[in-house]
N, CA, C and O atoms as a GROMACS GRO file, in nm:
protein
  600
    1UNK      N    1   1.943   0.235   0.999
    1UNK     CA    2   1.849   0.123   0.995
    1UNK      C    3   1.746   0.141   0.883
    1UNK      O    4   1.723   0.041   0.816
    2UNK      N    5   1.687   0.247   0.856
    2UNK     CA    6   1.563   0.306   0.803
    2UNK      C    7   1.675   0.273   0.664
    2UNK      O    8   1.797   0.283   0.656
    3UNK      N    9   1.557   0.225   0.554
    3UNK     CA   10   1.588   0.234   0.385
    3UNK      C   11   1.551   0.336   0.304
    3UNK      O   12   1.556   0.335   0.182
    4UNK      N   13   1.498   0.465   0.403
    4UNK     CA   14   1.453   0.565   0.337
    4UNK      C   15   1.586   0.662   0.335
    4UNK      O   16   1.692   0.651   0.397
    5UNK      N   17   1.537   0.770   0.233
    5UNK     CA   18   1.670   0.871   0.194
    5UNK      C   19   1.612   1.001   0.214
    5UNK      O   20   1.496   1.033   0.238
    6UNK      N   21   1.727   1.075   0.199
    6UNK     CA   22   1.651   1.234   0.111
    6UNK      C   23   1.610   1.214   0.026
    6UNK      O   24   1.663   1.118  -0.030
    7UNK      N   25   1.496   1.280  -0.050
    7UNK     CA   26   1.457   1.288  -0.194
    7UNK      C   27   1.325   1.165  -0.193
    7UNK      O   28   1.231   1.194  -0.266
    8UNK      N   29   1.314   1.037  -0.118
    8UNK     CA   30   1.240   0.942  -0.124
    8UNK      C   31   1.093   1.033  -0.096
    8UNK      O   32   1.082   1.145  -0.046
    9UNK      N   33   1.008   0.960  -0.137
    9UNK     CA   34   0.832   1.022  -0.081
    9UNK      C   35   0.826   0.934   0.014
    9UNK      O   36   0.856   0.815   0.020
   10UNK      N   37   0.784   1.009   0.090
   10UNK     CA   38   0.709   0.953   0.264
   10UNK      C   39   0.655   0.878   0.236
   10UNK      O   40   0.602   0.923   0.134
   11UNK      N   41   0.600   0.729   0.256
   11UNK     CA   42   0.518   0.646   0.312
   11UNK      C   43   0.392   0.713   0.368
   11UNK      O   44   0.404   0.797   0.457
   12UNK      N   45   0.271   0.678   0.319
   12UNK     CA   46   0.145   0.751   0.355
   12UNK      C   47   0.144   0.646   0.501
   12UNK      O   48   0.189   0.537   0.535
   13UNK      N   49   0.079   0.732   0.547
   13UNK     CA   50   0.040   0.652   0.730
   13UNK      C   51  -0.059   0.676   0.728
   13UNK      O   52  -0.094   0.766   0.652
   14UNK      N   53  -0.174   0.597   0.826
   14UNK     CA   54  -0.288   0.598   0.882
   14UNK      C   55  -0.257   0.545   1.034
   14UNK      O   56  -0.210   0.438   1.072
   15UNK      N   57  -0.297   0.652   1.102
   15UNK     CA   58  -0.279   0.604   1.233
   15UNK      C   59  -0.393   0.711   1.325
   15UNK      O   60  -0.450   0.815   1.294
   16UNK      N   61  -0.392   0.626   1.451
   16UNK     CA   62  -0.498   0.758   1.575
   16UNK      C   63  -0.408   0.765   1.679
   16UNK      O   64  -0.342   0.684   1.744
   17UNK      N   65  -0.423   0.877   1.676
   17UNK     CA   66  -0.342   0.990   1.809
   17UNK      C   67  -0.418   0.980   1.937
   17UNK      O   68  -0.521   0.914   1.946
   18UNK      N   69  -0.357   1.058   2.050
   18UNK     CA   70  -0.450   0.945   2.170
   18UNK      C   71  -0.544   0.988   2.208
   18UNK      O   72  -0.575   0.976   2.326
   19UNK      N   73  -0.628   1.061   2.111
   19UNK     CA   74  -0.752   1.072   2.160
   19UNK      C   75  -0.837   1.020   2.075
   19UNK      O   76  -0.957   1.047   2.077
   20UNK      N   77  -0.774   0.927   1.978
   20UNK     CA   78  -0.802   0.820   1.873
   20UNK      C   79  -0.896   0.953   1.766
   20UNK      O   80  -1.016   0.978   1.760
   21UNK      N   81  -0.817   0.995   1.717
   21UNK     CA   82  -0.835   1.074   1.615
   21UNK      C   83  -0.747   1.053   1.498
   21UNK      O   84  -0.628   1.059   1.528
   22UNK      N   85  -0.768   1.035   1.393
   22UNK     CA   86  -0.753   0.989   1.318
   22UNK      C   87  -0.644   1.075   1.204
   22UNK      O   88  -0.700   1.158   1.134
   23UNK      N   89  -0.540   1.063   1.191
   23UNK     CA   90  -0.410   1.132   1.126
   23UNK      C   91  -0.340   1.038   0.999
   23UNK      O   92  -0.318   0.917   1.007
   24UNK      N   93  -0.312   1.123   0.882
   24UNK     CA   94  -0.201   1.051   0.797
   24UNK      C   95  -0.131   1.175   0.748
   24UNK      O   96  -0.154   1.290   0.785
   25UNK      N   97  -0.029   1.129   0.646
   25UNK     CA   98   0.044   1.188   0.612
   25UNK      C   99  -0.060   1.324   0.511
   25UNK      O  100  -0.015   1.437   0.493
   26UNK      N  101  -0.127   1.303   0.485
   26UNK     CA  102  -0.191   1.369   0.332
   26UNK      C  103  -0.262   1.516   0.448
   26UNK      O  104  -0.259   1.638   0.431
   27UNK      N  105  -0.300   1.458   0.525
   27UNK     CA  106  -0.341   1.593   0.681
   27UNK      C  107  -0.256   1.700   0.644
   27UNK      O  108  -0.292   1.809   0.599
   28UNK      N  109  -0.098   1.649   0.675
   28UNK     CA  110   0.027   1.776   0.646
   28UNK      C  111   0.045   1.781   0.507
   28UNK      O  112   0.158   1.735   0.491
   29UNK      N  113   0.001   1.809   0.403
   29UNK     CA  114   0.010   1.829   0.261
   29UNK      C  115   0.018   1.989   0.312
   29UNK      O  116  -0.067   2.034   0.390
   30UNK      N  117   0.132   2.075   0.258
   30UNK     CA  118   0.121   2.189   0.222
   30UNK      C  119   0.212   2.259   0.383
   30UNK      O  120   0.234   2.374   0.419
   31UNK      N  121   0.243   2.134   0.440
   31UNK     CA  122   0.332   2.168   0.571
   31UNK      C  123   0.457   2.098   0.603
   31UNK      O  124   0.466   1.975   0.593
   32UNK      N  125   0.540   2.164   0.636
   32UNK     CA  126   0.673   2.076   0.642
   32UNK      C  127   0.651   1.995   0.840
   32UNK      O  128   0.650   2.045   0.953
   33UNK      N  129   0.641   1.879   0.796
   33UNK     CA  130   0.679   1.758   0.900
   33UNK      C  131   0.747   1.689   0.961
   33UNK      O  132   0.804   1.589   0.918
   34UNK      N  133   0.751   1.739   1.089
   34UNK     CA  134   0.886   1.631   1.207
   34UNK      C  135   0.757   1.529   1.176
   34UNK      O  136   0.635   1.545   1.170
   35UNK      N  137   0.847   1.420   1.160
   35UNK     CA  138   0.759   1.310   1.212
   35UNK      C  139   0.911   1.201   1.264
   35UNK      O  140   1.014   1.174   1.202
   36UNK      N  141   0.861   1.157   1.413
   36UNK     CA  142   0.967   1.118   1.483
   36UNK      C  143   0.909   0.995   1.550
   36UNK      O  144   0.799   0.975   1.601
   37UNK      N  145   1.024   0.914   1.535
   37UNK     CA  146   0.993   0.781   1.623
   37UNK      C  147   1.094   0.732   1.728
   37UNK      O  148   1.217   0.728   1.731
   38UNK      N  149   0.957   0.683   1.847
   38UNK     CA  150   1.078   0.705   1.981
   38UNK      C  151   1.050   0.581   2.014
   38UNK      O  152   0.954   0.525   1.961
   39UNK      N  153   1.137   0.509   2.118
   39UNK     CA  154   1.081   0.393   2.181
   39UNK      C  155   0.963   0.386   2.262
   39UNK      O  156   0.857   0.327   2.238
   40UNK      N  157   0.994   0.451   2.354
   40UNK     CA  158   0.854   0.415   2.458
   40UNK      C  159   0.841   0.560   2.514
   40UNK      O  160   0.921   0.649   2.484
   41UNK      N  161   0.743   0.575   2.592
   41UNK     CA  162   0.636   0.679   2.658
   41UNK      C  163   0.722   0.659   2.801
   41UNK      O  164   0.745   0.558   2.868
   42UNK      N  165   0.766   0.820   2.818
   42UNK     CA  166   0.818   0.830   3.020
   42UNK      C  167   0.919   0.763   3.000
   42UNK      O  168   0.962   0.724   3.109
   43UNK      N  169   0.984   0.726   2.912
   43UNK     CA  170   1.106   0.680   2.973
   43UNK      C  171   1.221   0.841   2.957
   43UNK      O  172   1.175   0.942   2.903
   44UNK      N  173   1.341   0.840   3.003
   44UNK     CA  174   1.453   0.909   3.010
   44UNK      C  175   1.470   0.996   2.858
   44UNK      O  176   1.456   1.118   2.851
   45UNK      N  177   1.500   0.917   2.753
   45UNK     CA  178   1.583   0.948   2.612
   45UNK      C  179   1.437   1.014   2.536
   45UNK      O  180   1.430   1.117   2.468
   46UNK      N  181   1.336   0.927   2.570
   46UNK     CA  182   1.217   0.995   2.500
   46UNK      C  183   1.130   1.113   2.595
   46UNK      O  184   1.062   1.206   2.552
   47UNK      N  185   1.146   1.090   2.685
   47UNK     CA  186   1.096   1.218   2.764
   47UNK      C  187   1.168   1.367   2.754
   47UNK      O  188   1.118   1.479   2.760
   48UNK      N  189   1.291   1.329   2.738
   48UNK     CA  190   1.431   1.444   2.700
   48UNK      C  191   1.347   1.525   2.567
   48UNK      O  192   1.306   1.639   2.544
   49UNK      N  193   1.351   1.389   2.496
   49UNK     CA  194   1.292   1.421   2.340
   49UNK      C  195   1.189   1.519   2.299
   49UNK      O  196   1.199   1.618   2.226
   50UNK      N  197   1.102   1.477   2.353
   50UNK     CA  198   0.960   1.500   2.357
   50UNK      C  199   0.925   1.642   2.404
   50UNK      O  200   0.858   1.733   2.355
   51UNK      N  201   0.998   1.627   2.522
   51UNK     CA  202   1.014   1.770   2.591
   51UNK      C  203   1.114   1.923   2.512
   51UNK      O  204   1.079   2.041   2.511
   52UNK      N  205   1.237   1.864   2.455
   52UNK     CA  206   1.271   1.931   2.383
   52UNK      C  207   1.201   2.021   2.264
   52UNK      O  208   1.198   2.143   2.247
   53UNK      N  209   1.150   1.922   2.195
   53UNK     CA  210   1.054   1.962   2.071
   53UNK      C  211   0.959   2.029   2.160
   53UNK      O  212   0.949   2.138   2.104
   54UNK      N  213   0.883   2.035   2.265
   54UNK     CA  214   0.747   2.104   2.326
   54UNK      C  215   0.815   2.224   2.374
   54UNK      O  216   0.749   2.327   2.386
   55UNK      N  217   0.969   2.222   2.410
   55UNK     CA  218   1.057   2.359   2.462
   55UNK      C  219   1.065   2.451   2.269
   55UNK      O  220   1.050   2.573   2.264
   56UNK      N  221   1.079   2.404   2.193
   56UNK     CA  222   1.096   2.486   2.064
   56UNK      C  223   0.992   2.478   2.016
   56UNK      O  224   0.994   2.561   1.925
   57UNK      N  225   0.860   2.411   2.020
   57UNK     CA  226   0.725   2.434   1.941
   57UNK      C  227   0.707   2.550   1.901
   57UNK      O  228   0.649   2.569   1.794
   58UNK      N  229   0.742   2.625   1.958
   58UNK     CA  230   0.672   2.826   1.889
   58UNK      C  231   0.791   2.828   1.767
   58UNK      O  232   0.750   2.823   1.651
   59UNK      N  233   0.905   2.834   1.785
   59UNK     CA  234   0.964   2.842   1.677
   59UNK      C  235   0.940   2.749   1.623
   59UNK      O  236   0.897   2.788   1.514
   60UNK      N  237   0.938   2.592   1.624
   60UNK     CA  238   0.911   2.520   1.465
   60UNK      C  239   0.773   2.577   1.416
   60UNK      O  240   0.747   2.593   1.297
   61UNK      N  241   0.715   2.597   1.487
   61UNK     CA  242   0.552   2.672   1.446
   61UNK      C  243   0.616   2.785   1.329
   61UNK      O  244   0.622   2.770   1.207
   62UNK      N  245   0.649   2.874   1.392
   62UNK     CA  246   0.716   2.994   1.344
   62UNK      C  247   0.787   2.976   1.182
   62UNK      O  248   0.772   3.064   1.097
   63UNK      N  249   0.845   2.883   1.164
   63UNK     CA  250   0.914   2.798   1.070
   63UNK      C  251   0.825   2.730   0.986
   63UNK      O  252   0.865   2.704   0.872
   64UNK      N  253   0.730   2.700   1.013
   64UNK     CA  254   0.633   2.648   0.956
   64UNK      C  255   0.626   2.462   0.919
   64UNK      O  256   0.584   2.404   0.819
   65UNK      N  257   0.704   2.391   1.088
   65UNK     CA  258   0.666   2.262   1.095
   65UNK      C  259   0.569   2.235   1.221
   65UNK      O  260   0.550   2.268   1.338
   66UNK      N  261   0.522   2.156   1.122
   66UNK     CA  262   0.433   2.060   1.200
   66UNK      C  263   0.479   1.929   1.263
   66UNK      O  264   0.546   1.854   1.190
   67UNK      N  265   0.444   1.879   1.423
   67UNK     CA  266   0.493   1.738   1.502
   67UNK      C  267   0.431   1.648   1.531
   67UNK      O  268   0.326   1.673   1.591
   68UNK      N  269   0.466   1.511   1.505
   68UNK     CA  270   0.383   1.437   1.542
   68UNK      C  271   0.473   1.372   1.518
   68UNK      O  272   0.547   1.372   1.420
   69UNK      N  273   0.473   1.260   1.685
   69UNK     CA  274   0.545   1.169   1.727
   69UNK      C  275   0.482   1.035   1.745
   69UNK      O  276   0.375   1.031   1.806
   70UNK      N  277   0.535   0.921   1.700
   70UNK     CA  278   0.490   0.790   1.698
   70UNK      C  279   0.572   0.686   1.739
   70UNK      O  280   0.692   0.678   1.713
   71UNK      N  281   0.493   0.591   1.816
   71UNK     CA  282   0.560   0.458   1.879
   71UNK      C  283   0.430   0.376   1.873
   71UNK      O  284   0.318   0.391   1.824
   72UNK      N  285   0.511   0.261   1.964
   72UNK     CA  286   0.425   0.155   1.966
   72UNK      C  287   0.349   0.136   2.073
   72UNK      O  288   0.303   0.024   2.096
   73UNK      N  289   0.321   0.256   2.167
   73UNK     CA  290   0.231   0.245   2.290
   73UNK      C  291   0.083   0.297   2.261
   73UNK      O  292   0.048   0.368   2.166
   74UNK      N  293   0.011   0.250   2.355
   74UNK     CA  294  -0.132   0.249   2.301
   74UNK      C  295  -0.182   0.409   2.360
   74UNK      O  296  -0.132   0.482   2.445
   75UNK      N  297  -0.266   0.420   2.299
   75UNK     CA  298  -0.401   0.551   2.271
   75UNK      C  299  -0.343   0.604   2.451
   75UNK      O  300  -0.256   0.688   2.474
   76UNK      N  301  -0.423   0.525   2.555
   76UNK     CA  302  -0.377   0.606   2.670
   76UNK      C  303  -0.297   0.604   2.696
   76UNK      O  304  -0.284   0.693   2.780
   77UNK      N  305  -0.154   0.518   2.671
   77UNK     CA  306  -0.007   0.547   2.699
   77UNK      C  307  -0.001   0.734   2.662
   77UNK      O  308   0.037   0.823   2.739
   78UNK      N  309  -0.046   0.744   2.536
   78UNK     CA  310  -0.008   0.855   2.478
   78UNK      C  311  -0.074   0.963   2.571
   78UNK      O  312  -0.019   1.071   2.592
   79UNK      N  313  -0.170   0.935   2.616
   79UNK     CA  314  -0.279   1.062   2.662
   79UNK      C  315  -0.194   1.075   2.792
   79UNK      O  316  -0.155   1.190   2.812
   80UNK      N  317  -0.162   0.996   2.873
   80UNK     CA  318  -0.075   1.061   3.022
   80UNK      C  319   0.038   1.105   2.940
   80UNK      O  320   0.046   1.227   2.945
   81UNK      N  321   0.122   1.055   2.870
   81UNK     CA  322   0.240   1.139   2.827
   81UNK      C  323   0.237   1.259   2.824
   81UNK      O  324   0.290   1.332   2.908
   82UNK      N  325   0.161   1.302   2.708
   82UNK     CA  326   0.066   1.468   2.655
   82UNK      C  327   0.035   1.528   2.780
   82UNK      O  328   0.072   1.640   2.815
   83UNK      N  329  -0.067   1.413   2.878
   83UNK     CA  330  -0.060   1.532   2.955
   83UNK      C  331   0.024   1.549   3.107
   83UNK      O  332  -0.002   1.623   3.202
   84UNK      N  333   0.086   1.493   3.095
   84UNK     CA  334   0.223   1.499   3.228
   84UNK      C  335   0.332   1.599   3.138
   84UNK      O  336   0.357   1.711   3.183
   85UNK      N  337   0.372   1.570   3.056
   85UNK     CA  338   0.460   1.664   2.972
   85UNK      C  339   0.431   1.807   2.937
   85UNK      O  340   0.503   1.907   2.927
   86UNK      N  341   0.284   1.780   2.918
   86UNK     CA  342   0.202   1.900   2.865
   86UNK      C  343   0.284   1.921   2.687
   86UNK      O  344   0.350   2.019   2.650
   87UNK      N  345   0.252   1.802   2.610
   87UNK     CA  346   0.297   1.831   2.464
   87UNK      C  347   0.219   1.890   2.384
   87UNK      O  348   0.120   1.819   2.373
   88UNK      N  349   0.211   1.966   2.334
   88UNK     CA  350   0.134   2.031   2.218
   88UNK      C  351   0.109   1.958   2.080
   88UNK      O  352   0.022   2.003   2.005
   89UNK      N  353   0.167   1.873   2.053
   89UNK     CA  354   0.161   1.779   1.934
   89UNK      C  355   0.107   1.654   1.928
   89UNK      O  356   0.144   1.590   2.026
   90UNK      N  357   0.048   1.602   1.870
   90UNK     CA  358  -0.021   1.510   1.871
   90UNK      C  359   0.099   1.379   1.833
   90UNK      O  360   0.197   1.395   1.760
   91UNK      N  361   0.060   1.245   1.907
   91UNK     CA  362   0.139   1.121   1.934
   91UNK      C  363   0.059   1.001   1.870
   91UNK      O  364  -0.056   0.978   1.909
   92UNK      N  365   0.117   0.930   1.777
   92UNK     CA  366   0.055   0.805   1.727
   92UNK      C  367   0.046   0.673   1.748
   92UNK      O  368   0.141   0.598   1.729
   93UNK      N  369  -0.055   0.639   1.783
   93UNK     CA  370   0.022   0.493   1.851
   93UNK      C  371  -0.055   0.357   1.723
   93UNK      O  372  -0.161   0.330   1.667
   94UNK      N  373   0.115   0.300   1.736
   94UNK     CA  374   0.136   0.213   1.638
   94UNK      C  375   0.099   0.128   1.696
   94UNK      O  376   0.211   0.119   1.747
   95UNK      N  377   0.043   0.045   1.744
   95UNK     CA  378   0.102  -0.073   1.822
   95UNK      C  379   0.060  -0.184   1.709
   95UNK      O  380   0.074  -0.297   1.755
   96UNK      N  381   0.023  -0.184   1.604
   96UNK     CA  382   0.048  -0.312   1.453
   96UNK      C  383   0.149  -0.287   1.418
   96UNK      O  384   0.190  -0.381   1.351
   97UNK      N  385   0.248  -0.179   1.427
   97UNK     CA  386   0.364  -0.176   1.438
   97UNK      C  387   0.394  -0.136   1.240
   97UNK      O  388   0.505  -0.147   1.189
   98UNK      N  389   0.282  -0.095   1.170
   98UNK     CA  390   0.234  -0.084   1.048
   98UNK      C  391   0.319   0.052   0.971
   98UNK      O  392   0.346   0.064   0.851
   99UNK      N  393   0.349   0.152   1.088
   99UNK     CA  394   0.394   0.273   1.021
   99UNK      C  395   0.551   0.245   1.066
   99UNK      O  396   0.650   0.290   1.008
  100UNK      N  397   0.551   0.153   1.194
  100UNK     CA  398   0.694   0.182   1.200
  100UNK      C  399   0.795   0.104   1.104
  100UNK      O  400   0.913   0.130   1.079
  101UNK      N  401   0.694  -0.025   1.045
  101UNK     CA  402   0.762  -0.079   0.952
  101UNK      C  403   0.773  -0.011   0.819
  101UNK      O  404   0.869  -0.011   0.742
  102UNK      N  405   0.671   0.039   0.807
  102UNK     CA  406   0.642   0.146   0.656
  102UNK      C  407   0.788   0.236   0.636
  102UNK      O  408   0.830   0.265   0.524
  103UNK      N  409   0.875   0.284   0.790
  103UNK     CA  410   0.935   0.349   0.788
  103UNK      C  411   1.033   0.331   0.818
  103UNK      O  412   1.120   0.405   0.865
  104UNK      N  413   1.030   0.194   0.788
  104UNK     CA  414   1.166   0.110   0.813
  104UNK      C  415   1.255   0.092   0.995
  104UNK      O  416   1.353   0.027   1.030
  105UNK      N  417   1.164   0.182   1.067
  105UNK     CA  418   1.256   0.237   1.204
  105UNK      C  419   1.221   0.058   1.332
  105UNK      O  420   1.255   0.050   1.450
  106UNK      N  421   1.178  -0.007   1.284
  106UNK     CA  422   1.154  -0.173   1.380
  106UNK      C  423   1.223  -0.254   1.304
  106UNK      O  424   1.224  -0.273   1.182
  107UNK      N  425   1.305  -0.320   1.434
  107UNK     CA  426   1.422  -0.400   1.382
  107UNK      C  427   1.492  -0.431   1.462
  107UNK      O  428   1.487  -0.352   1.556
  108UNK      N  429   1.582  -0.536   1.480
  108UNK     CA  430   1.662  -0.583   1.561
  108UNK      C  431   1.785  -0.445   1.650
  108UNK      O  432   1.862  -0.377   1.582
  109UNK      N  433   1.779  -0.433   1.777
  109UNK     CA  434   1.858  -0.375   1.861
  109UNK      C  435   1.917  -0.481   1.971
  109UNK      O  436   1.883  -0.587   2.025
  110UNK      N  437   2.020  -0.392   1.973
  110UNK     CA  438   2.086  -0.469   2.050
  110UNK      C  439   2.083  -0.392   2.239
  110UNK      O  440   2.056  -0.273   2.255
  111UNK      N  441   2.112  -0.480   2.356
  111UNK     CA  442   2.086  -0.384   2.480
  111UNK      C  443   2.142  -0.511   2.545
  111UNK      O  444   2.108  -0.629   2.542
  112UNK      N  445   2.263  -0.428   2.621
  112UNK     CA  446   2.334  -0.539   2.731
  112UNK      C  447   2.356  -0.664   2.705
  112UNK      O  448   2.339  -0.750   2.792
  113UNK      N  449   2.405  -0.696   2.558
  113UNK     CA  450   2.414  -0.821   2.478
  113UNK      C  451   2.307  -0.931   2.473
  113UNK      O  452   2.301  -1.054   2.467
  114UNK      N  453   2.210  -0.805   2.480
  114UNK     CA  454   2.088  -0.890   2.432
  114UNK      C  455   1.998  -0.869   2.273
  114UNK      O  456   1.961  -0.754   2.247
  115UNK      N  457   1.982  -0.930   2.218
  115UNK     CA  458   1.886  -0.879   2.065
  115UNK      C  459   1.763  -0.953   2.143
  115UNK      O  460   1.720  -1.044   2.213
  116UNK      N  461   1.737  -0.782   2.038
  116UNK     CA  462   1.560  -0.784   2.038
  116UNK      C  463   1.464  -0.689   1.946
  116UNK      O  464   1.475  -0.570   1.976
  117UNK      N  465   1.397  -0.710   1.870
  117UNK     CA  466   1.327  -0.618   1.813
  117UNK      C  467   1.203  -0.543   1.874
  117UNK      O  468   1.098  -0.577   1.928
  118UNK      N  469   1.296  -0.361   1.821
  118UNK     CA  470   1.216  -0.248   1.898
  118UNK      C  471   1.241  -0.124   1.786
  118UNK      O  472   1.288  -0.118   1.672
  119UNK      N  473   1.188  -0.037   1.874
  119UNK     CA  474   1.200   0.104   1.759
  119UNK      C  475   1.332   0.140   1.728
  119UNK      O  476   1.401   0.068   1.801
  120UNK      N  477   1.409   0.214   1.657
  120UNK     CA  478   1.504   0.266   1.659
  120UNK      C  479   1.491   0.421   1.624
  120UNK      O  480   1.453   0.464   1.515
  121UNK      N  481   1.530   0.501   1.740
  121UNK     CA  482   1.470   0.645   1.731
  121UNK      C  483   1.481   0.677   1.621
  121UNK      O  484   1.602   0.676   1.599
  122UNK      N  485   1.409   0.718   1.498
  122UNK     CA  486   1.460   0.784   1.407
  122UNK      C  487   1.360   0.967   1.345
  122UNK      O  488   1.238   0.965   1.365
  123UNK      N  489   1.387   1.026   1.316
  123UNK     CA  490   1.323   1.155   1.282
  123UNK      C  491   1.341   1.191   1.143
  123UNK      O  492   1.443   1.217   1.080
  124UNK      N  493   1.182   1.184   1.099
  124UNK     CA  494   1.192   1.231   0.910
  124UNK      C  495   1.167   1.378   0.924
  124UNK      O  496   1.076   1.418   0.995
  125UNK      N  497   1.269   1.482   0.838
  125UNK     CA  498   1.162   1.574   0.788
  125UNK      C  499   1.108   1.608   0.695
  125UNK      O  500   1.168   1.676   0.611
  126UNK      N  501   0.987   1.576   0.683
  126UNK     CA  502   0.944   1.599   0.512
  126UNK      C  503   0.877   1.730   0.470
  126UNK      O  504   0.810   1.798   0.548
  127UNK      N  505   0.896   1.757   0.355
  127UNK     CA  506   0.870   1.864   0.297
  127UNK      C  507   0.664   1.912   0.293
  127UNK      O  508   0.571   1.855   0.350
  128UNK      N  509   0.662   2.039   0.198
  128UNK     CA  510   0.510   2.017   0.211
  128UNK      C  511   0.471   1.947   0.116
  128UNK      O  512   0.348   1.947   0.117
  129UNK      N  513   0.520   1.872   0.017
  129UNK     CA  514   0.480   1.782  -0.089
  129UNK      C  515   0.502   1.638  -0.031
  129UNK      O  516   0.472   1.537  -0.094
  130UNK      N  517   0.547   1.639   0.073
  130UNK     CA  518   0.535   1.493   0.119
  130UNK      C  519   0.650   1.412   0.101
  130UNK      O  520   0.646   1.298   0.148
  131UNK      N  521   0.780   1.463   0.024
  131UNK     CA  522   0.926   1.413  -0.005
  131UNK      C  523   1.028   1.422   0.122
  131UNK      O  524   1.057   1.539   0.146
  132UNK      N  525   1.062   1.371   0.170
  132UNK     CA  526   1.150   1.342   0.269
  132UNK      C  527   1.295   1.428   0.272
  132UNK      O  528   1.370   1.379   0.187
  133UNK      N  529   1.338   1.501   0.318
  133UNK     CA  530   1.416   1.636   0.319
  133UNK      C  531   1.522   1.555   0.385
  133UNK      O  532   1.609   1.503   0.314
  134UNK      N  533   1.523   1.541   0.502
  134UNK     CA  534   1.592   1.495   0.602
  134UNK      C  535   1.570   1.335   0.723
  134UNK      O  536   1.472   1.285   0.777
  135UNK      N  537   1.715   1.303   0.721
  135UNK     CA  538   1.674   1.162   0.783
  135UNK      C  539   1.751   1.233   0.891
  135UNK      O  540   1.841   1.313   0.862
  136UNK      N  541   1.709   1.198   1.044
  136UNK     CA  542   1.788   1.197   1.096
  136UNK      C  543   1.793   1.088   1.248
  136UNK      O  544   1.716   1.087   1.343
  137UNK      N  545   1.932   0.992   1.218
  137UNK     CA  546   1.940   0.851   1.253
  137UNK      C  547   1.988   0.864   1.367
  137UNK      O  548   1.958   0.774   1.445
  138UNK      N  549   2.108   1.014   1.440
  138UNK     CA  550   2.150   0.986   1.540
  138UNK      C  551   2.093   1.070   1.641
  138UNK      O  552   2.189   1.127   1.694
  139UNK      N  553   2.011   1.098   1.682
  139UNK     CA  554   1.895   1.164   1.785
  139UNK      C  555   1.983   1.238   1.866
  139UNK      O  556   2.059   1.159   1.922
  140UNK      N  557   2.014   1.384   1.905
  140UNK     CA  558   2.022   1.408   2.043
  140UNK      C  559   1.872   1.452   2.094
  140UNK      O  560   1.795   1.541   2.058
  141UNK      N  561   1.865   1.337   2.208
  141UNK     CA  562   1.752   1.354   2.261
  141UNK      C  563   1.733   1.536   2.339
  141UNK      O  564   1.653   1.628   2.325
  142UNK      N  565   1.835   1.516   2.407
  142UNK     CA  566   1.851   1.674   2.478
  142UNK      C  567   1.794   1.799   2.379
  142UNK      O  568   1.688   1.861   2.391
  143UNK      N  569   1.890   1.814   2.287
  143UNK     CA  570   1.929   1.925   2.194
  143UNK      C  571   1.830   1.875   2.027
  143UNK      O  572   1.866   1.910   1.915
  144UNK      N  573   1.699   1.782   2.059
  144UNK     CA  574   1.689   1.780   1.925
  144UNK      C  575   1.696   1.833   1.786
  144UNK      O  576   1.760   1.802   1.685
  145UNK      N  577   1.566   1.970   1.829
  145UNK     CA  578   1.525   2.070   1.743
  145UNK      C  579   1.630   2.156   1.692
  145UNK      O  580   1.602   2.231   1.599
  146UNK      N  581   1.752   2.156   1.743
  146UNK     CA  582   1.876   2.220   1.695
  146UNK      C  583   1.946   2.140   1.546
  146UNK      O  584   2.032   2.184   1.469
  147UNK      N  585   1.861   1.990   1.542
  147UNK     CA  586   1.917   1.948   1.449
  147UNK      C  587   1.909   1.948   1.332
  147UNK      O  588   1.993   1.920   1.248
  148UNK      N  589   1.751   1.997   1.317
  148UNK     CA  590   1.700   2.011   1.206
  148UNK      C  591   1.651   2.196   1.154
  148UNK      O  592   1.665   2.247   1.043
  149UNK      N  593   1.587   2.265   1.292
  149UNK     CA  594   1.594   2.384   1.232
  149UNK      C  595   1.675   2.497   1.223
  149UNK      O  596   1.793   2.460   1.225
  150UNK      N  597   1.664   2.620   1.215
  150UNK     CA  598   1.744   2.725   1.096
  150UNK      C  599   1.803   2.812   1.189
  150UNK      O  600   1.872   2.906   1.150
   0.00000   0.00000   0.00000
């Protein structure tokens, strides 16, 4: 779905995490970045998700990435997530829907032969210069962090 590649530069973001603190891309200058987009907060595929990455945090730490996950649910959507999950990473909430378009991941899906426009999970990893390393379009929610690190 996404028009971004390897090799492309990230899209700068401005967004607040849910304790409305204030995050963009230029923050991780000098750090390599999951930055991942899920549909919604508590559901099944993104809770898998979410939880996965918070099960490998010491090693991507270790590795030297940094996480931060974004959708379109608001400031306290994010704050029960974080803290029912207990995530260590900070969560962005789009809801102008501004970064997810920046990043190409909002767009027509399809569900039980219905269209509708929503997120489409997608996960960048970008480098510490801010260049986009890795796209990755087909999510295992379960087994994420296996997909991208070493």
């Amino acid at each position: 779905m996404t028009h971004l590649k390897p090799g492309d530069q990230a899209p700068d973001f401005k967004g607040k995490d849910s304790r409305g603190n204030a995050l963009s891309l230029a923050d991780f200058k000098g750090s390599k970045l999951v930055l991942y987009f899920y549909p919604k907060d508590n559901t099944p595929g993104c809770t898998a998700q979410a939880c996965n990455l918070r099960d490998n945090y010491e090693l991507l730490m270790k590795q030297g990435y940094k996480v931060v996950g974004v959708s379109a649910d608001s400031e306290k959507s994010h704050e029960k997530f974080i803290e029912k999950f207990e995530l260590p990473f900070p969560l962005i909430s789009d809801t102008e829907k501004e970064i997810l378009k920046a990043y190409g991941v909002w767009g027509p899906k399809k569900f039980m032969g219905r269209t509708y426009d929503g997120i489409h999970r997608t996960t960048f990893i970008i480098d510490e210069k801010g260049v986009i390393g890795e796209v990755i379009e087909k999510v295992d929610t379960k087994n994420h962090a296996a997909q991208f690190i070493a």
